[in-house]
Backbone as JSON Lines, residues from 0, in Angstrom:
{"i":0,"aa":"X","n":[111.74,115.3,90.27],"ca":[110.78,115.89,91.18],"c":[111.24,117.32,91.56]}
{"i":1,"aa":"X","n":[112.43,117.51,91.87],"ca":[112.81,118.85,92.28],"c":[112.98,119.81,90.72]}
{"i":2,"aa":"X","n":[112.78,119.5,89.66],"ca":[112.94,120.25,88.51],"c":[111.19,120.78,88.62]}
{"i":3,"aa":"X","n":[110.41,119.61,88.62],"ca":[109.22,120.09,89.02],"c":[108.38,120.93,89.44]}
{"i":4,"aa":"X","n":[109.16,120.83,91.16],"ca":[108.78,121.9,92.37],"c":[109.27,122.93,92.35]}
{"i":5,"aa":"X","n":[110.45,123.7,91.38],"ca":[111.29,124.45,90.83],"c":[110.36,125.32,90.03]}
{"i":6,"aa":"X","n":[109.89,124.77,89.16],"ca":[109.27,125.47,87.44],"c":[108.15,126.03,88.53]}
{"i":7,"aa":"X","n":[106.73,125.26,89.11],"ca":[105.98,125.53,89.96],"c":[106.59,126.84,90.55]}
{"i":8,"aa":"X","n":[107.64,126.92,91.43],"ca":[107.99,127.68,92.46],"c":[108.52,129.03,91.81]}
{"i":9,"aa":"X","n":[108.56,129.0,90.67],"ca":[109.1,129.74,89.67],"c":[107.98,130.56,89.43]}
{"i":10,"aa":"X","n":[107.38,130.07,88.9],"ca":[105.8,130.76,88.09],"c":[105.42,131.93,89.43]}
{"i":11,"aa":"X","n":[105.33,133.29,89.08],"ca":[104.49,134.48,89.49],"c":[102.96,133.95,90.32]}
{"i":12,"aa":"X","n":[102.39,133.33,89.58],"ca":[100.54,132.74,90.31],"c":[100.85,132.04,91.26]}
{"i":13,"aa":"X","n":[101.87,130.86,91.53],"ca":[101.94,130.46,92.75],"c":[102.26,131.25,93.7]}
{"i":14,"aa":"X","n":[102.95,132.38,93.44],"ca":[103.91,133.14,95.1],"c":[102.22,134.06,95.45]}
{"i":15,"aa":"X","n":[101.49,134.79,94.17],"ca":[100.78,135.39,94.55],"c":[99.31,135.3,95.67]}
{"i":16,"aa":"X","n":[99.28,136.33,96.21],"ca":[99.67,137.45,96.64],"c":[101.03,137.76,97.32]}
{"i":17,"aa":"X","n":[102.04,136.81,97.32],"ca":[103.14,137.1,98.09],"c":[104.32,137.38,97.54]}
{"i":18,"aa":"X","n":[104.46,137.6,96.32],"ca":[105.1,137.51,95.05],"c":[106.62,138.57,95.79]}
{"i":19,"aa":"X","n":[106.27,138.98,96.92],"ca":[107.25,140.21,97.55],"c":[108.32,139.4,98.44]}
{"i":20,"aa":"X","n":[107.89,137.75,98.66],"ca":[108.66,136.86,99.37],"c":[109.17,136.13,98.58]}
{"i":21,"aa":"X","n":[109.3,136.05,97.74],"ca":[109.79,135.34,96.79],"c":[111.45,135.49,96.63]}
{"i":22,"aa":"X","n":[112.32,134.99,97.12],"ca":[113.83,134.96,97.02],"c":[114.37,134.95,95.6]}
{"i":23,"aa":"X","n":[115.55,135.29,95.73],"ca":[115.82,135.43,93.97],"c":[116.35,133.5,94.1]}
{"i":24,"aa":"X","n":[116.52,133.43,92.86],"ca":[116.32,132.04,92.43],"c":[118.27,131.27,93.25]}
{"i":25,"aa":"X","n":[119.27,132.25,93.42],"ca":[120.12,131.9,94.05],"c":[120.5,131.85,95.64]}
{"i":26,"aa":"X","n":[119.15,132.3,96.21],"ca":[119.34,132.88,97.61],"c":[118.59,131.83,98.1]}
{"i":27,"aa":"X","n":[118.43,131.39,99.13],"ca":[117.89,130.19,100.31],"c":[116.87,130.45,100.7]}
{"i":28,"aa":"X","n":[115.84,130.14,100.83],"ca":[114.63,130.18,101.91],"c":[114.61,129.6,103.18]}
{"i":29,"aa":"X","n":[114.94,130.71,104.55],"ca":[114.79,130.91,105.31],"c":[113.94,130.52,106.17]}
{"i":30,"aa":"X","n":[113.68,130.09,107.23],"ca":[112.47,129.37,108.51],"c":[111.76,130.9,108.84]}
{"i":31,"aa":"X","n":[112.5,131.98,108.56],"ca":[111.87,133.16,108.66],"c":[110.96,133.56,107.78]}
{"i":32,"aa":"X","n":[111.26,133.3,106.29],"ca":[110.35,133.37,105.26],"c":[109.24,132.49,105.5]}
{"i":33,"aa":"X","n":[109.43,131.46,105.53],"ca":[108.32,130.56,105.4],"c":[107.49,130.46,106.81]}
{"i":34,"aa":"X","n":[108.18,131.15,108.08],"ca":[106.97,131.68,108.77],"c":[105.77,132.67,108.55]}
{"i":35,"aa":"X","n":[106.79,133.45,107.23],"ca":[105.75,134.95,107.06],"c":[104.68,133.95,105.89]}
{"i":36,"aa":"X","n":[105.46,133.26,105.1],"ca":[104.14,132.19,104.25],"c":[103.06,131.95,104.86]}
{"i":37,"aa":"X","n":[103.46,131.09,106.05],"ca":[102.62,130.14,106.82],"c":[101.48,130.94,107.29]}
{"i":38,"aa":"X","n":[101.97,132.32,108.06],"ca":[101.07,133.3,108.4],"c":[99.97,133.52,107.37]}
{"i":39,"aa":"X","n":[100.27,133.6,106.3],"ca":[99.32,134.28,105.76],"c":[98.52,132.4,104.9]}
{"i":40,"aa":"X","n":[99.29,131.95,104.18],"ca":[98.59,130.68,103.67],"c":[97.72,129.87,104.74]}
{"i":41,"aa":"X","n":[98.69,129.63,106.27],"ca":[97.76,128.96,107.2],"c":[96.83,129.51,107.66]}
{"i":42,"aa":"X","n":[96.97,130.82,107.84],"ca":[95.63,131.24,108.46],"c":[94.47,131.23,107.43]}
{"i":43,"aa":"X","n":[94.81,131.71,106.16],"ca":[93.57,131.51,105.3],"c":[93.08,130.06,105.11]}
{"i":44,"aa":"X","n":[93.62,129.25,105.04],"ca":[93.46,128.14,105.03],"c":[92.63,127.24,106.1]}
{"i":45,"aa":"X","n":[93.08,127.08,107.56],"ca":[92.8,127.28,108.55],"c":[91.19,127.61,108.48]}
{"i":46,"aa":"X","n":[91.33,128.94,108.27],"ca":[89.88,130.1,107.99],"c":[88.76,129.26,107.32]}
{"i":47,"aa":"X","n":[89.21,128.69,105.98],"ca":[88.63,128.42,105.03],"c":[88.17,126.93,105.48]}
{"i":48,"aa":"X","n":[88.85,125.89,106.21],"ca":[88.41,125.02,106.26],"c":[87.29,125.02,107.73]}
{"i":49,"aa":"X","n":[87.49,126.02,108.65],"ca":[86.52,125.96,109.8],"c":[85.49,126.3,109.42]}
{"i":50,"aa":"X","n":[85.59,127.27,108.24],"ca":[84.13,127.94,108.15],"c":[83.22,126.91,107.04]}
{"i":51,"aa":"X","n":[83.8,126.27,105.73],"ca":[83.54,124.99,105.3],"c":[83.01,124.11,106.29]}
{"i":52,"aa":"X","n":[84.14,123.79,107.39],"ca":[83.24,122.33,107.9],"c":[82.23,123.13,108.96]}
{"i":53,"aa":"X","n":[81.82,124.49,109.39],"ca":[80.98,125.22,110.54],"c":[79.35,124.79,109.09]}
{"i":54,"aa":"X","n":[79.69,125.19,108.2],"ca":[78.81,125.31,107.15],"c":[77.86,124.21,106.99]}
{"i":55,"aa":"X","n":[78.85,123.47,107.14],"ca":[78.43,121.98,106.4],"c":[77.85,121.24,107.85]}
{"i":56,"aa":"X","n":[78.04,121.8,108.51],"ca":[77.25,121.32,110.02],"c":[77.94,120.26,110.89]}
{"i":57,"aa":"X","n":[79.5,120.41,110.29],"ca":[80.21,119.47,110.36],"c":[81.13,119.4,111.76]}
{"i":58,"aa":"X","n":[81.51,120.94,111.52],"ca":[82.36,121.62,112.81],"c":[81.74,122.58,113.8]}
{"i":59,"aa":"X","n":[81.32,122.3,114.38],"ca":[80.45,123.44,115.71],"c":[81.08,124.89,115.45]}
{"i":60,"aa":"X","n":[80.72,125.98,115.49],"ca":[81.22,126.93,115.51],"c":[81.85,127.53,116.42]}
{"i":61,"aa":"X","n":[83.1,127.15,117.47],"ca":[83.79,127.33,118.7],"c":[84.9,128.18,118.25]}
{"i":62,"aa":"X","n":[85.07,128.93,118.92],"ca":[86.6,129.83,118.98],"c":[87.68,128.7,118.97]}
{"i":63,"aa":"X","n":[87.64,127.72,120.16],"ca":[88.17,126.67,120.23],"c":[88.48,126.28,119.36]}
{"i":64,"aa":"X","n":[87.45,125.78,118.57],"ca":[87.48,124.82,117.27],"c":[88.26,125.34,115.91]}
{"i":65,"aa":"X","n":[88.07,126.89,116.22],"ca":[88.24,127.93,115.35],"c":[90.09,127.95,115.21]}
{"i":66,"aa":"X","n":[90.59,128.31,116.32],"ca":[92.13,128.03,117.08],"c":[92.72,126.92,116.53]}
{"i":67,"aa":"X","n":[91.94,125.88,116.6],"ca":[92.22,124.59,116.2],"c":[92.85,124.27,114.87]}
{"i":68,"aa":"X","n":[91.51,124.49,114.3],"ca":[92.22,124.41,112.67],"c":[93.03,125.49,111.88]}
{"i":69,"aa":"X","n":[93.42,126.91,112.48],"ca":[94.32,127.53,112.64],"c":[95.61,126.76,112.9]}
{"i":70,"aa":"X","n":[95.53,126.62,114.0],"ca":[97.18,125.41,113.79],"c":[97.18,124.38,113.57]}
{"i":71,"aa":"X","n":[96.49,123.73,113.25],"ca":[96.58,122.36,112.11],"c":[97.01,122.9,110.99]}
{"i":72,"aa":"X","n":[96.51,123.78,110.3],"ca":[96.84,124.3,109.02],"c":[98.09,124.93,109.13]}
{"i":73,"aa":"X","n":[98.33,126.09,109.93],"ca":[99.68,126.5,109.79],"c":[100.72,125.31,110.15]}
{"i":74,"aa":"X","n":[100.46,124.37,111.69],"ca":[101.54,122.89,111.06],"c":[101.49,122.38,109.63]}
{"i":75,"aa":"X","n":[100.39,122.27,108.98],"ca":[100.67,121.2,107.79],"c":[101.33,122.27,106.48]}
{"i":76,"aa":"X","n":[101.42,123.28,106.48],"ca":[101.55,124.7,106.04],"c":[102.97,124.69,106.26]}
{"i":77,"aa":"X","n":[103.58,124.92,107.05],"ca":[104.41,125.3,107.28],"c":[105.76,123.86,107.12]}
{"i":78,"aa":"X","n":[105.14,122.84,107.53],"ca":[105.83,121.44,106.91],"c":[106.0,121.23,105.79]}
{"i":79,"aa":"X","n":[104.6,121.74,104.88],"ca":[104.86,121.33,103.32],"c":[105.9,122.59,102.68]}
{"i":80,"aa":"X","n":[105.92,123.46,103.28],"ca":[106.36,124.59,102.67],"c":[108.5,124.12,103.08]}
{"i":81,"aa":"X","n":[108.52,123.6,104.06],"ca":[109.62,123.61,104.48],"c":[110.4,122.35,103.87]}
{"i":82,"aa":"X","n":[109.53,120.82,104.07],"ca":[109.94,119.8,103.15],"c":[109.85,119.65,102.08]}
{"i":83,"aa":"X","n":[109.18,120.51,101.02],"ca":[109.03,120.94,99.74],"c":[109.63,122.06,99.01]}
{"i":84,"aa":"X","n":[108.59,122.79,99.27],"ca":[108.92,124.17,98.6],"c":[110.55,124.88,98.87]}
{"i":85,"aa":"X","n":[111.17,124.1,99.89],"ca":[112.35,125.01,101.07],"c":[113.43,124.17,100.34]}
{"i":86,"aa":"X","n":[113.54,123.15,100.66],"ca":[113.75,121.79,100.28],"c":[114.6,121.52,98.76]}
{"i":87,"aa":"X","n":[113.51,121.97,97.83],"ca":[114.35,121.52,96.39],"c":[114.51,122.76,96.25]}
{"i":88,"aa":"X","n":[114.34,123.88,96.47],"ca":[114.46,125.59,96.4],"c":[115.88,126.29,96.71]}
{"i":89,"aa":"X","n":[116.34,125.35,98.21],"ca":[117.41,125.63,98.81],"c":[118.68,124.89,98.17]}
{"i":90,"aa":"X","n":[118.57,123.36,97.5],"ca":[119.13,122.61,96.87],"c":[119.73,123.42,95.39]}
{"i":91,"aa":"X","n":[118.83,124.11,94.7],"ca":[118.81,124.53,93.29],"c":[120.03,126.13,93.94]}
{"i":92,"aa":"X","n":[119.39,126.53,95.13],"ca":[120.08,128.27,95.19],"c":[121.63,127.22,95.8]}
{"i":93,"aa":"X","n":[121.5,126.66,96.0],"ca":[122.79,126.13,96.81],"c":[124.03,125.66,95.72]}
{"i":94,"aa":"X","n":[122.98,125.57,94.36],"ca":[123.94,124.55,93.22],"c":[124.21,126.34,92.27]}
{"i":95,"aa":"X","n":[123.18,127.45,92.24],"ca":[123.24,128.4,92.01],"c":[124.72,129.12,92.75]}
{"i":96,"aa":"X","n":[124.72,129.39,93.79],"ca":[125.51,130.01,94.45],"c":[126.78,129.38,94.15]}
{"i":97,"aa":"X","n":[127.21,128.0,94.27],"ca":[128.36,127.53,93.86],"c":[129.18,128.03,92.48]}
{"i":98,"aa":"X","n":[128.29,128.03,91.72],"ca":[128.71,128.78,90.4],"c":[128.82,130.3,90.43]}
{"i":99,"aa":"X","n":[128.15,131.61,91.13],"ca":[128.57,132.27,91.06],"c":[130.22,132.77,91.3]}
C-alpha cells in the first residue's frame, strides 16, 4: 500500500497545481505543508460541494452552510492528506534519509 501511495505521490498531475509543494522525495512533509494543501484542496472542494448540493436544491444557499462545508472539507482534507499522503511519504523520506 505505501509503494502505491508513493508512485501516486510521485506523479507531477497529482501535486498539480501545487507541484511548488512538493518535497523532494527524501525530506518529510510537514503539518505546515499540508496546511498550505488543505488551504487550497479544502477550500475548492468545500466550494465545489456547496455549490453542487445549493444546485441540486439540496443545500440552501447560507453563508452558514457555505462555512460549513468549508471545514468539513478542509477536516476530511487535511486528515487524508496527513494519514495518507504524510504518512507513507514521511516513512519512504525517513528510510531515504537513513541512507544518505
Amino acid at each position: 500500500m505505501e509503494d502505491f501511495f508513493n508512485k501516486l505521490a510521485d506523479a507531477d498531475w497529482t501535486w498539480w497545481p501545487l507541484l511548488s509543494l512538493r518535497p523532494p522525495r527524501d525530506q518529510k512533509i510537514n503539518n505546515l505543508r499540508l496546511l498550505k494543501l488543505t488551504a487550497f484542496l479544502g477550500t475548492f472542494a468545500g466550494l465545489a460541494v456547496f455549490l453542487l448540493g445549493g444546485l441540486s436544491h439540496k443545500i440552501p444557499f447560507t453563508i452558514l452552510n457555505a462555512l460549513l462545508w468549508l471545514a468539513l472539507a478542509w477536516v476530511f482534507i487535511f486528515a487524508y492528506c496527513k494519514f495518507l499522503l504524510a504518512l507513507f511519504w514521511n516513512r519512504r523520506a525517513a528510510r531515504l534519509g537513513k541512507k544518505a
